[in-house]
N, C-alpha and C positions, 0 to 999 in steps of 0.2 A: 654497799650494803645498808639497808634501811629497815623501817619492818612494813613490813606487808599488813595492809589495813582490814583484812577480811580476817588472816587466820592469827595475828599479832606477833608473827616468829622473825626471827631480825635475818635478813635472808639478799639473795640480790632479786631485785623487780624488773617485772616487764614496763616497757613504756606502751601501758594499758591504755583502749580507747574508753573514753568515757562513754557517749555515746556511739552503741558500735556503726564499724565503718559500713554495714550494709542499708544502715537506714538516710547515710547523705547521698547515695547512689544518683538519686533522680538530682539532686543538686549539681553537680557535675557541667564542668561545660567541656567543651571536646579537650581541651588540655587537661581535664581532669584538673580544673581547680571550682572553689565555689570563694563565693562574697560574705566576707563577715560585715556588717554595715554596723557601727556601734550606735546605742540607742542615746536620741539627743544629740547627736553629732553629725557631722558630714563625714568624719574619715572611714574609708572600705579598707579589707583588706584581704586579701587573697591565700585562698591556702589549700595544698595540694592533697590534706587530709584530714581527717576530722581531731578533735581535740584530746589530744593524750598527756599522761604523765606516771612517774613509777609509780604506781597506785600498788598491784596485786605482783605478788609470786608466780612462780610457773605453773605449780599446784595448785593455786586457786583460781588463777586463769584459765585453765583448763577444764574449773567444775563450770564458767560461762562459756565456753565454747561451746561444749552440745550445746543446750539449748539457743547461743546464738545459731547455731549450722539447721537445725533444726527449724527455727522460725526463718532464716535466709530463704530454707527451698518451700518454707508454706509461700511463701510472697509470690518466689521467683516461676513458683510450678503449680502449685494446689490452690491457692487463694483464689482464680479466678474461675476454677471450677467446680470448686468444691461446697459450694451452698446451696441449700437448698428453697430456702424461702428467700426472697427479698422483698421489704415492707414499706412502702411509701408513707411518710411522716409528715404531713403538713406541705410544704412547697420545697424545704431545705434539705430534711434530712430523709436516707434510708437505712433501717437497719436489715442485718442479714443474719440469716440464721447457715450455722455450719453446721457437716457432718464429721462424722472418724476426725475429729482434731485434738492433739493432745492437748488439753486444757494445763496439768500439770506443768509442761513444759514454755509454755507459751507465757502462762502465769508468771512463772522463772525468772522468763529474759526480760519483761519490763517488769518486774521488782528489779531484775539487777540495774537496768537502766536508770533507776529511781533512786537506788543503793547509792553506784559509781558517783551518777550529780552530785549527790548528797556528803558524801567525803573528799571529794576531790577540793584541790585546792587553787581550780582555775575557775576565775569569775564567772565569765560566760558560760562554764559549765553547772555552775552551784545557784547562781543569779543572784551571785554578791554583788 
């Protein structure tokens, strides 16, 4: 029992991902592991999930679940269908214009991604 960093109630914690686990997907190699490489260094290190710790409650992990499940199936289903313009920018960049996307929602899940970094207490995750 600790307290939960979102709602402050002394409670038992999830081992919450900081950054959620749908965004290392493409990182992945067929054993489902990826490479942490640390900066300035030569030592890797391998790990078979992305970076967690008891951060949030069950109750507050659950107000980022929708919107994580939510932004999961924009990626995994809508995202490459669903735009309507795409604008060529100089030689690098394009931006895209979407349709029907929940803005609110989308908003949500990287403020929480921004949130989690920001309180958590692992280096890599905060860029201590």
């Amino acid at each position: 029992m600790t307290t939960c960093k979102l709602c402050l109630n002394e409670t038992k914690l999830c081992d919450s991902h900081i950054i959620s686990e749908l965004l290392y997907k493409d990182l992945y190699d067929e054993k489902h592991r990826f490479l942490e490489v640390e900066q300035n260094k030569s030592k890797v290190k391998l790990y078979q999930k992305g970076f967690r710790e008891h951060l949030l409650c069950e109750n507050c992990e659950g107000l980022f679940s929708g919107k994580e499940k939510y932004f999961s199936e924009l990626l995994d289903h809508e995202f490459r269908n669903n735009f309507t313009q795409c604008i060529k920018v100089g030689d690098t960049y394009e931006l895209f214009q979407f349709k029907d996307i929940d803005y609110h929602s989308v908003s949500h899940f990287m403020l929480s991604l921004v949130w989690r970094s920001i309180v958590s207490n692992i280096p890599v995750a905060n860029g201590s």
